[in-house]
C-alpha positions in Angstrom: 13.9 157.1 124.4 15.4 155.1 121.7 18.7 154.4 120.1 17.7 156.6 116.9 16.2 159.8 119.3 19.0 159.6 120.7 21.4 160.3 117.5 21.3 163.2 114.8 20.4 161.5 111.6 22.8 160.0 109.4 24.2 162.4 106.7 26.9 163.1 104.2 27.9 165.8 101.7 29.3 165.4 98.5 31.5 168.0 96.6 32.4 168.4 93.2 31.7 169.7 90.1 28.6 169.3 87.1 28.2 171.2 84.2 31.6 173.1 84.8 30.2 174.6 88.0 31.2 173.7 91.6 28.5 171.8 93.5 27.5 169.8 96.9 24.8 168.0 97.6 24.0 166.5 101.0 21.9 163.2 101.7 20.1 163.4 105.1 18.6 160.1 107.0 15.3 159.5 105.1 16.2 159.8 101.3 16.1 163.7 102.0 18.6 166.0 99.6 20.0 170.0 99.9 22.6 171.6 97.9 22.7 172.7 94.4 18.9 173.3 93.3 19.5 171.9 89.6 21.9 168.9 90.9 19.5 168.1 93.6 16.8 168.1 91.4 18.7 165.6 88.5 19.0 163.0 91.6 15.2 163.2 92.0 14.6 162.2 88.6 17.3 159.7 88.4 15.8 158.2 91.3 12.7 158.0 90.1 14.3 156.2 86.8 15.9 154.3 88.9 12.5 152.8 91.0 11.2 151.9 87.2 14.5 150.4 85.9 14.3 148.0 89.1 10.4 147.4 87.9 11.9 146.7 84.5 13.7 143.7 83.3 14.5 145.0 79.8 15.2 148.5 80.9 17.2 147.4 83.5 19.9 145.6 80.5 20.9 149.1 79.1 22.2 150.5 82.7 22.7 147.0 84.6 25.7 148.7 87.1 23.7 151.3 88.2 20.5 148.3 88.8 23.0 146.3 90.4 24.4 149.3 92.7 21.0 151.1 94.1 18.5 149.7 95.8 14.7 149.8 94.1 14.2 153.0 96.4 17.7 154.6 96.1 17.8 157.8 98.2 16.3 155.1 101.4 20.1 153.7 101.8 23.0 155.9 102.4 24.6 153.7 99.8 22.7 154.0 97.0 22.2 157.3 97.8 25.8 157.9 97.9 26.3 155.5 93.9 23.1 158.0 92.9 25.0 161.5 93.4 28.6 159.7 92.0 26.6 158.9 88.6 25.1 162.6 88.4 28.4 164.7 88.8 30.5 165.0 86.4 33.9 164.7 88.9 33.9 164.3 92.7 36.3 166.4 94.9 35.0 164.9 98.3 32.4 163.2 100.4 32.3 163.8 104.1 30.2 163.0 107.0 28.7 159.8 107.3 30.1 158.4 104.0 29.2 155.1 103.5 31.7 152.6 104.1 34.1 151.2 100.6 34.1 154.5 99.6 37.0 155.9 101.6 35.0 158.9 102.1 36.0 160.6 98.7 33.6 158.7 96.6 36.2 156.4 94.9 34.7 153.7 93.9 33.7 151.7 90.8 33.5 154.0 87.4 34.0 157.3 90.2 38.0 157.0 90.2 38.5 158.3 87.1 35.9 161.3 87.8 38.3 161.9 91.1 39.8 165.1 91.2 40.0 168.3 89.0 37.1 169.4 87.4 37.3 168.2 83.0 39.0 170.6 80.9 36.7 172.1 78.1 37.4 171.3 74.6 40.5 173.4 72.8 37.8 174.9 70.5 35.1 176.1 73.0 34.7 179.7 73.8 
C-alpha cells in the first residue's frame, strides 16, 4: 500500500460571503470542488480563463497577479486552488482544513486582507 492510500485526500474549505450571501466552498485532492452551486460553478470558469490566460501572453498583461499566483491548471495545486476561490468571493471569513501554507489558514494573503472579515455594506441608497 502506498503513502497516498494510506491518507484521506488533501482538502480545505473556505467560508465567506459573494453576492451578499454566505458561502463555502471546499477543494478536495484532485482539482475537485462542493459547496455553493453558483460559487462553485464561477471557479470552474475562472479556471478555465485562467488555463487560456497562461496560453496567452497578451491576455495574461491585463490580470498578471492572478498569472503569477495559479499554476496553468489551477484547481491541480492546493495553492492555486486556494488564490482561485480568494479572487471569486467577495470577503473571506475562514479557511480550514488543509489550508495551504502562507495563508494562516484565514485566507490572508496578497489583495485578500482587505476582503477579511465582515461581509461589504450595501450602498446608503439600495433598497
Amino acid at each position: 500500500m502506498t503513502d497516498r492510500a494510506a491518507r484521506p485526500p488533501r482538502a480545505f474549505t473556505v467560508r465567506g460571503w459573494r453576492n451578499g450571501s454566505p458561502v463555502h466552498v471546499t477543494w478536495t485532492e484532485g482539482g475537485l470542488l462542493s459547496g455553493d452551486p453558483p460559487t462553485v460553478d464561477m471557479l470552474y470558469v475562472q479556471a478555465d480563463i485562467v488555463r487560456l490566460l497562461h496560453r496567452d501572453g497578451i491576455g495574461a498583461r491585463a490580470f498578471p497577479e492572478l498569472v503569477r499566483e495559479t499554476s496553468e491548471d489551477p484547481l491541480s495545486k492546493p495553492e492555486s486552488a486556494h488564490r482561485l476561490i480568494l479572487q471569486v468571493l467577495d470577503s473571506v471569513r475562514e479557511s480550514t482544513g488543509d489550508v495551504p501554507d502562507g495563508t494562516g489558514g484565514r485566507g490572508i494573503e496578497s489583495g485578500a486582507a482587505e476582503r477579511q472579515g465582515t461581509p461589504p455594506t450595501p450602498p446608503a441608497d439600495a433598497v
